[in-house]
Structures are given as structure tokens and as C-alpha cells.
C-alpha positions in Angstrom: -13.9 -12.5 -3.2 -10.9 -14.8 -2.5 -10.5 -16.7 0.4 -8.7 -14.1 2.3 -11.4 -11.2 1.9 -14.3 -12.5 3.4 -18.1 -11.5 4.2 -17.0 -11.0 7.8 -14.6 -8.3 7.2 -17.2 -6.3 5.9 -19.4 -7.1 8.8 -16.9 -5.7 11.2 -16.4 -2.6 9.2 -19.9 -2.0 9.6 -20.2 -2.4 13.4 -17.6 1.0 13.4 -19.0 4.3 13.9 -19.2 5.6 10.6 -18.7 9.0 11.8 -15.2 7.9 13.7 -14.4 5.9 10.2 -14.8 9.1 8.0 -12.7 11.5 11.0 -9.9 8.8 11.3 -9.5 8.4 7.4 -10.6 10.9 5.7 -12.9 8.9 3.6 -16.0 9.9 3.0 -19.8 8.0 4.5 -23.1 7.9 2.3 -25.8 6.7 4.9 -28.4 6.1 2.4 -26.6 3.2 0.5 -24.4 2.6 3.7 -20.8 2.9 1.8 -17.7 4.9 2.1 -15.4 6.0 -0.4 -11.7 6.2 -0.2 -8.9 7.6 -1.9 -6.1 4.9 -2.6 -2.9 5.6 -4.4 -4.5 8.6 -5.9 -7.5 6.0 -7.1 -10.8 6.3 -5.8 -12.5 3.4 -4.6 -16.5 2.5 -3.1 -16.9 0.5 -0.4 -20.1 -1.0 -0.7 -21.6 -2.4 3.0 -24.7 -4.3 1.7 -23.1 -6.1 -0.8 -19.6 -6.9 0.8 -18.2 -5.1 -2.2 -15.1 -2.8 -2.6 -15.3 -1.4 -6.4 -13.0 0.6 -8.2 -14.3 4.4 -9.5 -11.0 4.3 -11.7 -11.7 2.8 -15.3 -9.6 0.2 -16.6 -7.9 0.2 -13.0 -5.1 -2.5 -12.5 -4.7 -1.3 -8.9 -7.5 -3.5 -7.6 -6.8 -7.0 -6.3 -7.9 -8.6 -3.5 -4.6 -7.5 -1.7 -5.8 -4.0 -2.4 -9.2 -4.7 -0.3 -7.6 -6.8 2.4 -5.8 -3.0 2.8 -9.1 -0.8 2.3 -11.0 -2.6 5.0 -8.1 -2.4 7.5 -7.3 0.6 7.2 -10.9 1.9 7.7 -10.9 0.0 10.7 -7.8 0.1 12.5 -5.8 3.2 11.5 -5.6 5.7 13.6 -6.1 9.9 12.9 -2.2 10.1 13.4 -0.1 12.2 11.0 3.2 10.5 9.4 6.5 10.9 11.7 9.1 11.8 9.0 10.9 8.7 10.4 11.5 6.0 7.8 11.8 2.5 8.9 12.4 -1.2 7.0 9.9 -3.8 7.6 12.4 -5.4 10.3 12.5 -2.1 12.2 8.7 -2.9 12.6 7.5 -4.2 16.1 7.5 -8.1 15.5 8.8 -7.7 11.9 11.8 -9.4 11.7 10.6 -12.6 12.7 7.3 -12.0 10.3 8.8 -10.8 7.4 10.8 -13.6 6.4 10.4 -16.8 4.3 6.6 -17.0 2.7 6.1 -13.3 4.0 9.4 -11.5 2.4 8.5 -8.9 1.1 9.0 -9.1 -2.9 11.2 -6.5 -4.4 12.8 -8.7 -6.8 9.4 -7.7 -9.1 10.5 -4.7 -9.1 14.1 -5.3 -9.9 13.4 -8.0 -12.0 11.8 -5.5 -14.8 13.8 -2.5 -14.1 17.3 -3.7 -13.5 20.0 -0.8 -14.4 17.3 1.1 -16.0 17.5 4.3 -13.5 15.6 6.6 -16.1 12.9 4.0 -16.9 12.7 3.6 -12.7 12.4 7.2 -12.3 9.7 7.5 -14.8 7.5 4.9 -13.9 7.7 5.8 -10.1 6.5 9.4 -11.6 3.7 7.9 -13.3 2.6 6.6 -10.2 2.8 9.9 -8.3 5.6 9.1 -6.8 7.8 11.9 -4.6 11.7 11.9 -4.8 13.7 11.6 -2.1 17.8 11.7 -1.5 18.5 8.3 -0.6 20.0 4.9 -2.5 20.6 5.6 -6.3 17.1 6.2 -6.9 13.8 6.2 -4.5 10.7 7.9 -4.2 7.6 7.8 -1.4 4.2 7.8 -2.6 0.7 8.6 -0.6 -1.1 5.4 -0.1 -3.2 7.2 2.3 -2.6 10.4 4.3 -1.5 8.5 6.8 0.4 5.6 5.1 3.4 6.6 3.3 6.0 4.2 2.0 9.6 4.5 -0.1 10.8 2.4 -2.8 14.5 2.3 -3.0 16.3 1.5 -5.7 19.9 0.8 -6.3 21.9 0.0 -9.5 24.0 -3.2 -9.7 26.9 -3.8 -11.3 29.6 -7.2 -11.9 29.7 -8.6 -8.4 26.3 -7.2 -7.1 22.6 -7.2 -8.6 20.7 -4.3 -8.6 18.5 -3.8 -5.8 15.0 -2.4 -4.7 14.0 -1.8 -0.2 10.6 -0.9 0.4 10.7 1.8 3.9 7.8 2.6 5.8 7.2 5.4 8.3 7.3 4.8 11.7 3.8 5.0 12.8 2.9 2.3 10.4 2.7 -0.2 13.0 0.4 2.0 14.6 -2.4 1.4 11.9 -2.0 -1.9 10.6 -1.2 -5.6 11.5 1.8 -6.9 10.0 -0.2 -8.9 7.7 -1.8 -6.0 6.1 1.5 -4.0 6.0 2.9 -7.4 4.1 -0.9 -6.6 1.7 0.4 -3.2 0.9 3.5 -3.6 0.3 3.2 -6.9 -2.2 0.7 -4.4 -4.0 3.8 -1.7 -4.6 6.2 -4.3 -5.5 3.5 -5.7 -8.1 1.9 -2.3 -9.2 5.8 -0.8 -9.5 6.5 -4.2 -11.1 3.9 -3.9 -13.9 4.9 -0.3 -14.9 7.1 -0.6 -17.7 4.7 -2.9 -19.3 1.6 -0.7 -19.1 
């Protein structure tokens, strides 16, 4: 594990209730080898309690990083059985955000607009790949289900002589709710990177 997953996280996962972990969630508890198993991003993924493992059920998955697990942990922890408001928000509309999310903790949407650029079509396509949902707003975005509960938008807009184009990751509301800013900063550094990747998969 890197230096920012470490044996203690899993330790504190296992001093929850697993039955409040699996009701919160929606992830599901084996007792007899003590691990849960989450849906991420439409990926399945084991939690593994005795060995301070998080493994990925998805062959040849390039979802899983150590950003990815820093997420799964939390979110087992921490989030709450609260349903999505509807309400988008940008990282600085987050409780304590705008002084967090600036400098070493901005959030990195030049990956994604570094590969896509003006490309709209190849944008739209690769956000389907990734289950992504449209919405109406910018030139192009979409949401996609990192969890039932944690939703977030990808915005992209098309640049042109005196502007580049540009991507804005929003967040519903009740984010803050579930996670710490740095695990919201996790998350969202795996989207720019995962969205990133797509046109070279």
C-alpha cells in the first residue's frame, strides 16, 4: 500500500458495525472471511479485513489506485444512508472548500482537457463508455454513479481563439455530508485521471 493507505485504516473500518456498514452503503458483509464488497463506478471491488486489502473483481481494471482505496474505506466509514439532493455544487461551494481546494489540492481538470480538447464527440463517447448520464449544462457534461450516494458531473466546454477549452467537476450537495475534503479531493483526481485515460484505452 502507499504511504497514504495504511494498515490503520483498515483497523478502523473494522471496529464499525458491519451491519450499519452494509445499511449505510449498500455494500454487502461476508462474516466468515470478514470482508465487504462494494460497487464502485459500476466496478466491483473486495474489501479484505484480515489482510488490509482492497482487490478489484474487474479483470484488467485500471480503476484501482491507491486514490481509489483511500475512497472505498471512507466511504464505508463515514457516509451516511442519505439520498442525493439534486442540488449540484463546485468544490468551493463545499463547506471549507475554497480555502482547501487550491494550490497542491486543485482539483485537476486539465487531464481531462488536455486529451480531449475540441473533441465534443470523442468527450461524449468516452464519458458513455464510463456510464456516464447526460445532463443540459456547459457544451457537454455528464454525472456518473460513484456510489448511490455520491454522484458527481464532469463539465466540459469547447474553447476557441482567445479561450482554451475547459472541463468543472460538480458535486451534489450532500457530498460534504459523507466525506472529508481530502477524500472528495481522492475521488475526484480519480475522474479527472480515469476520464483522462479514455481516449487512450
Amino acid at each position: 500500500m502507499s504511504d497514504f493507505v495504511e494498515d490503520v485504516h483498515f483497523k478502523d473500518l473494522a471496529a464499525y458495525d458491519p451491519v450499519d456498514v452494509a445499511a449505510r452503503t449498500h455494500c454487502k458483509y461476508n462474516s466468515d472471511n470478514n470482508e465487504y464488497t462494494i460497487q464502485v463506478w459500476g466496478n466491483d471491488y473486495k474489501v479484505l479485513l484480515n489482510e488490509n486489502k482492497i482487490i478489484s473483481l474487474t479483470s484488467n481494471n485500471k480503476f484501482h489506485d491507491d486514490y481509489l482505496n483511500l475512497f472505498i474505506l471512507y466511504y464505508l466509514m463515514k457516509s451516511k444512508n442519505i439520498k442525493p439532493s439534486g442540488q449540484w455544487v463546485s468544490e468551493k461551494d463545499i463547506p471549507g472548500g475554497a480555502a482547501f481546494f487550491r494550490g497542491p489540492h486543485t482539483i485537476p481538470t486539465h487531464l481531462i482537457t488536455h486529451v480531449f480538447k475540441n473533441d465534443l464527440p470523442e468527450f461524449e463517447k468516452i464519458c458513455q463508455t464510463h456510464l456516464g448520464n447526460p445532463i443540459e449544462m456547459a457544451d457537454k457534461a455528464y454525472w456518473f454513479e460513484i456510489t448511490p450516494h455520491i454522484p458527481i458531473a464532469v463539465l466540459y466546454w469547447q474553447g476557441d481563439e482567445d479561450f482554451e477549452s475547459e472541463a468543472k467537476l460538480l458535486y451534489d450537495k450532500t457530498i460534504a455530508q459523507h466525506l472529508p475534503l481530502d477524500i472528495i479531493y481522492a475521488i475526484a483526481v480519480k475522474v479527472c485521471r480515469i476520464l483522462g485515460q479514455g481516449k487512450r484505452m
